[in-house]
C-alpha positions in Angstrom: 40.7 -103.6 -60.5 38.0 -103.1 -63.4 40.8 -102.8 -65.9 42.3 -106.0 -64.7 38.8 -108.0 -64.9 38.9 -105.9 -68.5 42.7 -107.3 -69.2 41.8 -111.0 -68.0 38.8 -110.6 -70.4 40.7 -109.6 -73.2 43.1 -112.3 -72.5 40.1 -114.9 -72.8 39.0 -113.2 -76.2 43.0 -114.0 -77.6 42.7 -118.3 -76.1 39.7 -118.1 -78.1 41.2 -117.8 -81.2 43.8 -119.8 -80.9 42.8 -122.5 -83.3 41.7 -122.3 -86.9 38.6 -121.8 -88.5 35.7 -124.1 -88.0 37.5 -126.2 -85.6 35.3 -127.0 -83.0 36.5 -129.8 -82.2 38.3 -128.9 -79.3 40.6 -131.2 -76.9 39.8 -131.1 -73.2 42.6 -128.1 -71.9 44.2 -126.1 -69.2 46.1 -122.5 -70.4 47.7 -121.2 -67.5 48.9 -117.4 -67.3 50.3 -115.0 -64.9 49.0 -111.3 -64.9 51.9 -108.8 -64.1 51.4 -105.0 -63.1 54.1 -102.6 -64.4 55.3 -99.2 -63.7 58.3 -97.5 -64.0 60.8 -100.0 -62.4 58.2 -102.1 -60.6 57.5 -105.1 -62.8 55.1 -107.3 -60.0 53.1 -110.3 -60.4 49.4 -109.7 -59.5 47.3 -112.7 -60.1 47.1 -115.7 -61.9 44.5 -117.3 -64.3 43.5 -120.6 -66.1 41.0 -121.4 -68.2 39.9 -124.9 -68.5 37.9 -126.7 -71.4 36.3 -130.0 -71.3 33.8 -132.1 -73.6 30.6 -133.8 -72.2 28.7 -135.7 -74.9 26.8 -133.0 -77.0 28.9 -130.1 -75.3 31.6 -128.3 -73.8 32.0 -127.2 -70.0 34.4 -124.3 -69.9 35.7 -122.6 -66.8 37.7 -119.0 -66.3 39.3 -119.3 -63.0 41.3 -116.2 -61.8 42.8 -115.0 -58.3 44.9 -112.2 -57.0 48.6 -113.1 -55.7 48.4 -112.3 -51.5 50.4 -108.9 -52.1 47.5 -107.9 -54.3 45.0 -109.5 -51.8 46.1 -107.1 -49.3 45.1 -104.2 -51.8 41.5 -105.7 -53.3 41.3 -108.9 -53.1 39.4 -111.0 -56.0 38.2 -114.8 -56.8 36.3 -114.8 -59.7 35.1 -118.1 -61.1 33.0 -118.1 -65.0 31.2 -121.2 -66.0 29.5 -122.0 -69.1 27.7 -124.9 -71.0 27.9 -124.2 -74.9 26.0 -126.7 -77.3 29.1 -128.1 -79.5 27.1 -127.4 -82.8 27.2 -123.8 -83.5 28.5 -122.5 -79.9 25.9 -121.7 -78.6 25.8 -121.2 -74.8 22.9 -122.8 -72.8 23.9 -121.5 -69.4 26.4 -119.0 -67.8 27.5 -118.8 -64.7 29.5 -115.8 -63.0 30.8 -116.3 -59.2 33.1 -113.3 -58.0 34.5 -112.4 -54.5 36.2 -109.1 -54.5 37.3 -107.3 -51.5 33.9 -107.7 -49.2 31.6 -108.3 -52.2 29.9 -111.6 -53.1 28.3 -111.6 -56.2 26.4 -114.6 -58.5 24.5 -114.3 -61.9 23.3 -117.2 -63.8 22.3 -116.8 -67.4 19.6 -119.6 -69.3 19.4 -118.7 -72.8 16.5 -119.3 -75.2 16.2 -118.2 -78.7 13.8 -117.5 -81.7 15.2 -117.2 -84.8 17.6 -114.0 -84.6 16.4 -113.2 -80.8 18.0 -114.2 -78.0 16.2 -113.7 -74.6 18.7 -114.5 -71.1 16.7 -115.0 -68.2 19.0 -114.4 -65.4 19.1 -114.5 -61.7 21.7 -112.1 -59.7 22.7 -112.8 -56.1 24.0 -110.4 -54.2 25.7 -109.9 -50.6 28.4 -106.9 -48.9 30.2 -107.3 -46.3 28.6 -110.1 -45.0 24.8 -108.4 -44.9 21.7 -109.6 -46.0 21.9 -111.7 -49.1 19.7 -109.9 -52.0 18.4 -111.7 -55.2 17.4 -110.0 -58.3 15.5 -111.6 -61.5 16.4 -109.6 -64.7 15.0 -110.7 -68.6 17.4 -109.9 -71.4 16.8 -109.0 -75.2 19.1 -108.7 -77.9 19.5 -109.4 -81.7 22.0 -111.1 -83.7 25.3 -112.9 -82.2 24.9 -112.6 -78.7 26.8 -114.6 -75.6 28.6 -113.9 -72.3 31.9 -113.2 -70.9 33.3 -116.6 -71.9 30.8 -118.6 -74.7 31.9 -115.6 -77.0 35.6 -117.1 -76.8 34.3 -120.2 -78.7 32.3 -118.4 -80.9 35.5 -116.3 -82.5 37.0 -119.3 -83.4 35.3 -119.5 -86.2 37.5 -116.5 -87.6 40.5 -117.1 -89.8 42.0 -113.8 -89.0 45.3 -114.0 -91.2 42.4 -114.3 -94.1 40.8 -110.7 -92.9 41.8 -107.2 -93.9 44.0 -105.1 -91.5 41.0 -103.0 -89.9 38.5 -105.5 -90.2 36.0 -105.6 -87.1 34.1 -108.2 -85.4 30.8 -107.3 -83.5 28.8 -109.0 -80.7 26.4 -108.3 -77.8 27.3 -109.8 -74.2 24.4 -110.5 -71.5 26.5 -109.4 -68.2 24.1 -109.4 -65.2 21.2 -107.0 -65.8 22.7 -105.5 -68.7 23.3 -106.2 -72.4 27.1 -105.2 -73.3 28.6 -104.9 -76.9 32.6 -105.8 -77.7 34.3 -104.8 -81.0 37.3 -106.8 -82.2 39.5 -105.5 -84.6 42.6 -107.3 -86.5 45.5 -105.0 -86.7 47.8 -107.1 -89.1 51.0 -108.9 -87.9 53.8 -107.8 -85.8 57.0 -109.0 -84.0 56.9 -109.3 -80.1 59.4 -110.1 -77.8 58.5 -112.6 -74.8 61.0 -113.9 -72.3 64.0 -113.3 -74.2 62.1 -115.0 -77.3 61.1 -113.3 -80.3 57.9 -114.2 -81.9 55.9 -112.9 -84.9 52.3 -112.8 -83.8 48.7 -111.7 -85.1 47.7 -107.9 -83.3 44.4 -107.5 -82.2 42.4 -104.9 -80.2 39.2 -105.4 -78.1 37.1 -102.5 -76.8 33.9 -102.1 -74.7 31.0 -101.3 -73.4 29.9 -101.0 -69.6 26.6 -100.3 -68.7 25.8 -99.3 -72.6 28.2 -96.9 -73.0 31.6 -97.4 -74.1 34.4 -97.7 -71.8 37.3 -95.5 -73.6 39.7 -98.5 -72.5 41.6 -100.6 -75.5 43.1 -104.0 -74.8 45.9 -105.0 -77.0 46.3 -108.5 -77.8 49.7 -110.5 -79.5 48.6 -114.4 -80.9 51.7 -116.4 -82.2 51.3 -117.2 -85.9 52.7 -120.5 -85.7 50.7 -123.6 -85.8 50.1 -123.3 -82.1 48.4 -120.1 -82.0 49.5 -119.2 -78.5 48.2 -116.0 -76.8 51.2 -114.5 -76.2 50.6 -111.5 -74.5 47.7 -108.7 -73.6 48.1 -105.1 -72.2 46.3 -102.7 -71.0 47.3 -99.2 -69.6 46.3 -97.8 -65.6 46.4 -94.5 -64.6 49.8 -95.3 -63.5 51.5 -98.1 -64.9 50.0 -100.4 -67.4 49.3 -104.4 -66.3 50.2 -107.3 -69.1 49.1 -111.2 -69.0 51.1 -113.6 -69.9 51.1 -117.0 -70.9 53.1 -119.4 -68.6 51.7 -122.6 -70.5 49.8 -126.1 -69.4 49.4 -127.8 -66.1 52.8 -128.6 -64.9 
């Protein structure tokens, strides 16, 4: 299930830039997809996601809410909810929130960030509980330099990017606070390229996101296809399993 958590990740990265550069102004939204897990001739669905945007005065409330379908709650079954408060001017997140239930496991970290110039300190608090034990809490400081965010601030931040402007190769760099540790993602444009997506045929941006997990870097590439119409719609991401490979995809708004 980590390469799912990596693929709906991924997928958050793509919604991110889905508008042009500098617009921060951002409507209140719902993006709705459907995460599907493919091998050979088994084509399933395996969860769903949405991730939800609204404005509050001076800032934005985003949300990343994802579940497993009840075939694939049978196998691990996962409820992961992100929250995060991000300061309208400059994206800057404030406080993160990370909820998950998978299989027996309850998990909670909240991030508060404070800054000094070009340090960032997150002061969070982890929560944890298995299989209905004893409930454990954990207080963690974290320190890093430069850009740094979480698993969904750093959507807004990569807004900023006009990647049709960028040169095939170009990277994007930026360090994560995820519980107790400090994570890095690199972004990469790949050019342009022509997808296909239920029987339409789309030309789309192609990006790649890798990763690191406890410091060290995953191995595991996400691939990413972003229309390049006026919309910018996150078309699809992919990543490969030891067997099979699993795909998001973008079913649209509320109905």
């Amino acid at each position: 299930m980590t390469r799912i958590k990596h693929l709906l990740f991924a997928l958050l990265l793509a919604v991110a830039v889905t508008s042009p550069a500098n617009a921060f102004d951002l409507p209140d939204e719902d993006l709705n997809y459907i995460v599907l897990y493919k091998w050979g001739l088994i084509n399933k669905d395996a969860a769903l996601a949405t991730l939800s945007l609204r404005s509050d005065g001076s800032d934005y409330r985003a949300q990343l809410a994802a579940s497993t379908l009840p075939w694939a709650d049978k196998v691990f079954r996962v409820r992961d909810t992100l929250q995060v408060r991000i300061q309208k001017s400059g994206c800057l997140p404030q406080v993160y929130r990370k909820i998950t239930h998978e299989g027996g496991t309850y998990n909670r970290d909240v991030v508060r960030y404070s800054r000094a110039g070009n340090e960032v300190t997150g002061h969070a608090t982890r929560v944890r509980q298995k299989n209905d034990g004893p409930v454990m809490r954990f207080d963690t400081t974290l320190y890093a330099t430069g850009p740094t965010f979480d698993m969904l601030s750093i959507f807004y931040y990569l807004r900023q990017f006009d990647y049709p402007a960028m040169s095939i190769g170009s990277q994007i760099h930026a360090s994560l606070f995820s519980g107790k540790n400090v994570e890095q993602i690199t972004v990469t444009y790949r050019g342009t390229q022509r997808v296909k997506i239920k029987g339409r045929q789309w030309d789309a941006y192609y990006l790649t996101f890798s990763f690191t997990h406890k410091g060290k870097p995953t191995g595991e590439t996400m691939y990413t296809w972003i229309s390049t119409d006026a919309q910018r719609i996150p078309l699809k991401v992919e990543g490969k399993l030891p067997l099979g490979k699993v795909q998001a995809l973008y079913t649209g708004g509320p109905e």
